[in-house]
C-alpha positions as CSV (number, residue, x, y, z in Angstrom):
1,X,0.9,18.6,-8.3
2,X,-1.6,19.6,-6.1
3,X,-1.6,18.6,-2.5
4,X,-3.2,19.1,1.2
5,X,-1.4,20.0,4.4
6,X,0.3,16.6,6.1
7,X,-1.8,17.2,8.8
8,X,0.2,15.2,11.8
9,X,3.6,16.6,10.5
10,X,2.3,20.3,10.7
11,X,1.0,19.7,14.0
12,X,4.6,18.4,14.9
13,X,6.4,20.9,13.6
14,X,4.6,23.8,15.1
15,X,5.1,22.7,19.1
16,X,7.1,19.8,19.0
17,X,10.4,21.4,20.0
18,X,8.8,23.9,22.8
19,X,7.4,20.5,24.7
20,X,8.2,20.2,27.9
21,X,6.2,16.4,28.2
22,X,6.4,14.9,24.9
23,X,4.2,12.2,24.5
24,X,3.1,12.6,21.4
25,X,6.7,11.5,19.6
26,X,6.1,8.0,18.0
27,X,10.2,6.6,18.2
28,X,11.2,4.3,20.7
29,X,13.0,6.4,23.5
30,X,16.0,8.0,21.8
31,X,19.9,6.6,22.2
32,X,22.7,8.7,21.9
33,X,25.6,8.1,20.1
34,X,27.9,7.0,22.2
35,X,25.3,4.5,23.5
36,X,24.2,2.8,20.3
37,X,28.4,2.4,19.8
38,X,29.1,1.2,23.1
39,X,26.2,-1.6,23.2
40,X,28.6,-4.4,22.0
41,X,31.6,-2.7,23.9
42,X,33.1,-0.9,21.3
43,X,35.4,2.3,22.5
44,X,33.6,5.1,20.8
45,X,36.7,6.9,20.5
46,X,38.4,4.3,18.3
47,X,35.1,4.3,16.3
48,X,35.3,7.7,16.2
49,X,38.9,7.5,15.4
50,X,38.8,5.4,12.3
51,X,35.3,7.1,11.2
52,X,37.9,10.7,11.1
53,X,40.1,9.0,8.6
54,X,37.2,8.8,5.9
55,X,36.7,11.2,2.8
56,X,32.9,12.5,2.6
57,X,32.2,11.7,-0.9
58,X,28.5,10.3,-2.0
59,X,29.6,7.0,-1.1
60,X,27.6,3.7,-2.1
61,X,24.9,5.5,-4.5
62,X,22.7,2.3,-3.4
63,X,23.8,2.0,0.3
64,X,26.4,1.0,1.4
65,X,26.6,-3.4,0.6
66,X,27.0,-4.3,4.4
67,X,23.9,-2.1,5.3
68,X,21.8,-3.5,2.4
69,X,23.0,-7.1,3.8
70,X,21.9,-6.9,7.0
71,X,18.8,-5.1,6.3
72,X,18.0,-7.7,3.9
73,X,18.7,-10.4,7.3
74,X,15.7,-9.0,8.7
75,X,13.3,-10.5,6.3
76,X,12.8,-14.4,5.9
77,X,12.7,-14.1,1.7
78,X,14.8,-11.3,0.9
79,X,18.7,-10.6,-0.8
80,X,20.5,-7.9,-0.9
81,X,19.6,-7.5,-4.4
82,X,15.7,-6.8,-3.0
83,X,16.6,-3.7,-1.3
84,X,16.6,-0.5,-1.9
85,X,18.4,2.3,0.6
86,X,16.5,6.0,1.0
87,X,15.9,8.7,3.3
88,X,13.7,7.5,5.9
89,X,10.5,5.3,5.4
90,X,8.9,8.4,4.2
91,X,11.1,8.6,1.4
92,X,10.8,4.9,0.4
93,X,7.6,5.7,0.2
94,X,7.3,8.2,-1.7
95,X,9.5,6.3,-4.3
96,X,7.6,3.7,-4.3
97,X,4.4,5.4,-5.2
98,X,6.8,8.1,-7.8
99,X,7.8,4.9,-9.2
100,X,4.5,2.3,-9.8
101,X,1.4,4.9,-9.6
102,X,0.3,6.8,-12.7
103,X,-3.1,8.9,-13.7
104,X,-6.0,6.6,-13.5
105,X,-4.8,4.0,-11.1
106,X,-6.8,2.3,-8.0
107,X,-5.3,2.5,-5.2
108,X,-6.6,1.8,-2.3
109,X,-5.3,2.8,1.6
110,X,-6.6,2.1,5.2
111,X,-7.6,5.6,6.9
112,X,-6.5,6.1,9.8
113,X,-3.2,6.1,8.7
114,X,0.2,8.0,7.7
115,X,-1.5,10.6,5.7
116,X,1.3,10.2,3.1
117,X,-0.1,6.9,2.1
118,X,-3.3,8.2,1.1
119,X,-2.4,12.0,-0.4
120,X,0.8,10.9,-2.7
121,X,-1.3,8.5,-4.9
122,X,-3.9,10.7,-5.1
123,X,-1.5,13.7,-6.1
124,X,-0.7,11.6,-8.9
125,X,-4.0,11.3,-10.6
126,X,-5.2,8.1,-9.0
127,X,-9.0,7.2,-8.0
128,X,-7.9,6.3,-3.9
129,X,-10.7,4.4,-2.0
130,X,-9.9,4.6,2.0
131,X,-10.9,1.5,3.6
132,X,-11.7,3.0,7.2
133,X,-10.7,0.7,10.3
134,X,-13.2,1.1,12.7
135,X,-13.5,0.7,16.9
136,X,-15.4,-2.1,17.0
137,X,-13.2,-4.0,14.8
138,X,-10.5,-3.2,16.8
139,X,-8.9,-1.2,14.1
140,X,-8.5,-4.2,11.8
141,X,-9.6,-3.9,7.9
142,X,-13.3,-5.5,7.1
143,X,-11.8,-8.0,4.2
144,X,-15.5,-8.0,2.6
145,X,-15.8,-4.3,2.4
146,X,-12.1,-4.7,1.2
147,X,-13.2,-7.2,-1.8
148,X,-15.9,-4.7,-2.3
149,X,-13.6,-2.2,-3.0
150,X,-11.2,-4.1,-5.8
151,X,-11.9,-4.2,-9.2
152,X,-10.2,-4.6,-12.2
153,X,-7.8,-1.2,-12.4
154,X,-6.7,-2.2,-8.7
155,X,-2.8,-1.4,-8.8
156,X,-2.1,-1.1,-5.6
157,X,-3.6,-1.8,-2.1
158,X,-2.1,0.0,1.1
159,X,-1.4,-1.1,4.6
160,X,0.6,-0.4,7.5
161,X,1.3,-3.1,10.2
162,X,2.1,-2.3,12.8
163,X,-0.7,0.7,12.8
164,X,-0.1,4.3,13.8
165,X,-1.9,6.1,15.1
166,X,-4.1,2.7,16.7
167,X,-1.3,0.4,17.7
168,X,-3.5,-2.4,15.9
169,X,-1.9,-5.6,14.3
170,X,-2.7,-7.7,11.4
171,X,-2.0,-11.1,12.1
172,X,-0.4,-13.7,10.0
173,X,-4.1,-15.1,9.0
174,X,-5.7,-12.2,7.8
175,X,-2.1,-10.9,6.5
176,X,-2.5,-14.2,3.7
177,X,-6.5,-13.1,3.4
178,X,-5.6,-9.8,2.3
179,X,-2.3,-11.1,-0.2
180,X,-5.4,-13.6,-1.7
181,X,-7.6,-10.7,-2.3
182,X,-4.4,-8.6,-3.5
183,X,-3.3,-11.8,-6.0
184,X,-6.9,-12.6,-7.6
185,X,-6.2,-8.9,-8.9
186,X,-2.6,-8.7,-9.1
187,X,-2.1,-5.7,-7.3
188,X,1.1,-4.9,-5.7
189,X,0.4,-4.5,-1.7
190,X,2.6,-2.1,-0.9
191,X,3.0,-2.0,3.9
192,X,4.7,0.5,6.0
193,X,6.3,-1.7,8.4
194,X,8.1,0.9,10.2
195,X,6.8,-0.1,14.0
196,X,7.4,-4.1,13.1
197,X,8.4,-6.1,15.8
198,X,7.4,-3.8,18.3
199,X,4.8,-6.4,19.6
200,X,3.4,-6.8,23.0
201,X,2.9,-10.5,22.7
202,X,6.4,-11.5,22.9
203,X,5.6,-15.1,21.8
204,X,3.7,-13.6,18.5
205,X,5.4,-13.8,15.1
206,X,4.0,-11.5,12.5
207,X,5.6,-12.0,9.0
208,X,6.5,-9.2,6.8
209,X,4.4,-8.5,3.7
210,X,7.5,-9.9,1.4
211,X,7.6,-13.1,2.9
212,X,4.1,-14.4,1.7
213,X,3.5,-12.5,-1.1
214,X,5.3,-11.8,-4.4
215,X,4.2,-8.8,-5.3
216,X,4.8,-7.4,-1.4
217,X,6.8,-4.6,-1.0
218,X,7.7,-3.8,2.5
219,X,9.3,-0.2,3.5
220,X,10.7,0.8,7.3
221,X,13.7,2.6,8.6
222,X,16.1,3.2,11.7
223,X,13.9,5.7,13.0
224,X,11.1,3.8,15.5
225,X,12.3,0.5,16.2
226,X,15.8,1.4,16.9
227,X,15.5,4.5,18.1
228,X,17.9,6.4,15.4
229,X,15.4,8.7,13.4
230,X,17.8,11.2,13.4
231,X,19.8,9.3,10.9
232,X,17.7,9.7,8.4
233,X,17.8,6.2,6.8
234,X,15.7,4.1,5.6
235,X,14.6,1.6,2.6
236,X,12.1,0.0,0.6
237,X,12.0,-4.4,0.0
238,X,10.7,-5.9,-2.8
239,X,10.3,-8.0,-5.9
240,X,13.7,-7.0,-8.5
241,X,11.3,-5.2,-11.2
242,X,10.3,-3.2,-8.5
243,X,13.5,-2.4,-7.0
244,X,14.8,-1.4,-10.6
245,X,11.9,0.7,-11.4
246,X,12.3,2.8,-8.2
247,X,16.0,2.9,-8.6
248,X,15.5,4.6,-12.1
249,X,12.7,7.2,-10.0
250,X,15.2,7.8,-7.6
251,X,17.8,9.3,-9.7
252,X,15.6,12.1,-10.1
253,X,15.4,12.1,-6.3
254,X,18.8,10.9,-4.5
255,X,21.7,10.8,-5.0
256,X,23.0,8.8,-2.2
257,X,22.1,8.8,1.7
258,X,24.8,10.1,3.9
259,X,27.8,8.2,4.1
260,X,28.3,8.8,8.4
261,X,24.1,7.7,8.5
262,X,25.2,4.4,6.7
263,X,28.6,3.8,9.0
264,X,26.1,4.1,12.3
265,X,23.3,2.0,11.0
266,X,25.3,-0.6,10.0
267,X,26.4,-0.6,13.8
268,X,23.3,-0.5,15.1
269,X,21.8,-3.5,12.6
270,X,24.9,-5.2,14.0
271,X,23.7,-5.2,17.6
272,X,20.0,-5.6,16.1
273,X,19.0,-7.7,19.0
274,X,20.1,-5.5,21.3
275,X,18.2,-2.3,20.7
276,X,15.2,-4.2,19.8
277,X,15.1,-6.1,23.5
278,X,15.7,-2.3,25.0
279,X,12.7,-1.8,22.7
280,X,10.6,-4.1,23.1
281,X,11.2,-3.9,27.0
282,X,10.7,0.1,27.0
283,X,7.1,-0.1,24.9
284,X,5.9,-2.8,27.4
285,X,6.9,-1.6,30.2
286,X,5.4,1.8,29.3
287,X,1.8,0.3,27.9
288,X,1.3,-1.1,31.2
289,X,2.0,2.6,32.7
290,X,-0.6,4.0,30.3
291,X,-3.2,1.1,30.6
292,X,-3.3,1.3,34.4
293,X,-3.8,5.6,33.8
294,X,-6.3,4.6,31.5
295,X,-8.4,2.1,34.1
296,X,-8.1,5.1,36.3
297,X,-9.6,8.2,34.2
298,X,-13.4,7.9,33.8
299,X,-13.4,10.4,30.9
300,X,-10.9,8.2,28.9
301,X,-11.0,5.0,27.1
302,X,-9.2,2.9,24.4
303,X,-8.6,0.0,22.4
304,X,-5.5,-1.1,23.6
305,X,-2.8,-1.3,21.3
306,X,-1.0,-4.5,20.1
307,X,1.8,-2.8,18.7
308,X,3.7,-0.3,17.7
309,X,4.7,3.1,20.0
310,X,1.4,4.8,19.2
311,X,-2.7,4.7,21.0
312,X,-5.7,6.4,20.2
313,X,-7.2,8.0,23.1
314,X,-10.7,8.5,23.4
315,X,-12.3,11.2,25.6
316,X,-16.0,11.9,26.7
317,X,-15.6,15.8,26.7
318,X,-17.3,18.4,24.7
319,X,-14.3,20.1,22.9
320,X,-12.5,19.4,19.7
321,X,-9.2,17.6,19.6
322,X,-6.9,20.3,18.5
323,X,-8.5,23.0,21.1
324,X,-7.9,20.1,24.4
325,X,-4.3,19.6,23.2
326,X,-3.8,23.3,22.5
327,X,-4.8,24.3,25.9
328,X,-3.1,21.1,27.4
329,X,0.1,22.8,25.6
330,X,-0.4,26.0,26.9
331,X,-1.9,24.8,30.4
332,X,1.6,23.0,31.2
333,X,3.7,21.9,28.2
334,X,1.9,18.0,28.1
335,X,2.0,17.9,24.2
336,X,-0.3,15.5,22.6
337,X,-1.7,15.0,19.0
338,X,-5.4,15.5,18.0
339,X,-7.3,12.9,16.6
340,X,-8.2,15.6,13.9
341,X,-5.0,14.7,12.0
342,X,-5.6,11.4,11.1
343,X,-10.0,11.7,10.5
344,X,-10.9,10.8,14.3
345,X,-12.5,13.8,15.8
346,X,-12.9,13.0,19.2
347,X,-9.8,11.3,20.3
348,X,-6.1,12.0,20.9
349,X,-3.3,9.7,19.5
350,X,-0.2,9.1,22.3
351,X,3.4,8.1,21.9
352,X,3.7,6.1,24.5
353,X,7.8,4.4,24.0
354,X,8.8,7.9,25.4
355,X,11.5,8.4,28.7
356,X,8.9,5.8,30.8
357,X,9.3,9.6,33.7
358,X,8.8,11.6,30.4
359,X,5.4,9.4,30.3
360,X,4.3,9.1,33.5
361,X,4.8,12.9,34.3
362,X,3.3,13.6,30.7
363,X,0.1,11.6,32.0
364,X,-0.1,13.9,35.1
365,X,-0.4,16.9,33.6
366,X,-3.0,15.6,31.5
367,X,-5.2,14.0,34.4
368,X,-4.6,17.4,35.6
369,X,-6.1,19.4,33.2
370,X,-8.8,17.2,32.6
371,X,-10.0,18.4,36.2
372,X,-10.2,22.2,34.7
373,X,-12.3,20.8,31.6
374,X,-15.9,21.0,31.2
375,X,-18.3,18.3,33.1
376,X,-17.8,15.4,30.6
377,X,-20.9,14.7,28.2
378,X,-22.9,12.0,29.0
């Protein structure tokens, strides 16, 4: 199986740790443990006390029931019996697409987006048609160039909503457009819903894919919205035939996920509406930090994101995107991603649901070396 370079994760791994302002992380502002037990009051010791007394065996090979239960809460449409646990979203995806895409498939994925989502499928002998999001549609998919795109080997069509890297959100209304489209061809539509509920608008509901389609299959994890990506845990919603296919891919896979990653996510998915309020609170708070830096910075502009922990930066300098955040790195330890990882030459993408100091320090150093740039092109 041939495959290219995960262009954002490279980029991650090679400076991530070094960074001294880290905006570029997409998670919600990491919580420590002894945080996410103490948010309903609980005496981490005790916890701690009565998590000693356990044997580390495999555990629940399909997640623990109480975790599958309460992830299955989160969706409107959805029973234990609909979920699936793995390692991170990145792993339900991948199962996903192990499990339904074969040689000669049409698939078809929005670019920009998580690289993963468009290179798996094609590893696997599929014929992948990007359906590119463009600025002046403020990052939402065309729907006629999406029809245009469909035909009669259509297996699967590809979203993520909440978008990274463009913060954009698909509505409710042009959610049901897209599931019409999917159904006239009865593709699965498989979204990476890993930044839902992050919304701005804190009177808008978005649904999940699996609550107004069928043949939805919806995949997230504890890693952005509640702040735990070091847990490693994630999962995969969807209709039973799916969930059984994928559970006979992921033998060959996993195993189980960890049995201590299961204990603390079903804590935090406990105190759901906790974390997420601390969420919510710390990406709005912090948009409104980066939009007023924004207004400020002739050389910068943006489409302002809905939702989600991530914004596309665009800049009116004559230097490529991994050269400005190399020498922003270097200049002062402000570490940024370039657009050049997700096909947008030209811009930067920010993490803005950082430590709100981390941020507003982070966007000093950049306004700083901005100044040392070349005079911007007109």
């Amino acid at each position: 199986m041939k495959i290219n370079t995960f262009k954002i994760e490279h980029w991650m791994n090679l400076y991530e740790i070094e960074a001294v302002y880290n905006i570029a992380e997409t998670c919600v502002d990491s919580i420590t443990v002894d945080e996410l037990i103490a948010i309903d009051g609980t005496d981490p010791q005790e916890f701690f006390k009565e998590i000693g007394q356990k044997r580390l065996t495999y555990g629940h090979i399909e997640g623990s029931p109480e975790f599958k239960q309460l992830v299955s809460s989160l969706y409107e449409n959805a029973e234990p019996e609909n979920v699936l646990v793995m390692n991170g979203a990145i792993g339900a995806n991948f199962l996903v697409l192990y499990s339904l895409v074969q040689p000669g498939d049409h698939v078809i994925t929005i670019d920009p987006t998580y690289q993963q989502l468009q290179e798996v499928p094609l590893s696997f002998g599929a014929n992948v048609d990007l359906l590119t999001l463009k600025e002046k549609n403020n990052y939402l998919p065309d729907l006629n160039e999406l029809k245009s795109l469909v035909n009669e080997k259509t297996k699967l069509i590809i979203i993520n909503n909440p978008n990274n890297p463009t913060g954009a959100l698909i509505e409710r209304s042009m959610l049901e457009q897209i599931v019409e489209i999917a159904r006239k061809c009865d593709a699965y539509i498989l979204c990476d819903e890993v930044y839902r509920n992050l919304i701005q608008d804190e009177t808008l509901k978005v649904p999940s894919i699996v609550d107004i389609y069928e043949k939805g299959i919806s995949t997230s994890s504890m890693s952005k919205v509640f702040s735990l990506a070091g847990l490693r845990l994630g999962w995969l919603v969807g209709p039973k035939d799916v969930i059984a296919e994928c559970f006979k891919h992921r033998d060959y896979t996993t195993i189980s996920v960890g049995m201590l990653d299961d204990i603390l996510a079903v804590h935090a998915l406990k105190n759901a509406d906790k974390i997420l309020e601390r969420s919510r609170k710390i990406i709005r708070d912090n948009l409104a930090i980066l939009d007023e830096w924004v207004a400020k910075e002739e050389a910068i502009s943006y489409v302002k994101p809905k939702a989600g922990t991530t914004a596309m930066l665009k800049y009116n300098f004559d230097i490529s995107s991994e050269e400005f955040c190399i020498r922003l790195f270097k200049a002062n330890g402000a570490f940024l991603s370039p657009g050049s990882c997700f096909n947008m030459e030209g811009y930067l993408r920010i993490g803005y649901a950082c430590d709100t100091e981390v941020l507003k320090q982070g966007l000093e150093k950049v306004s700083e070396f901005m100044k040392t740039l070349p005079v911007a092109v007109k």
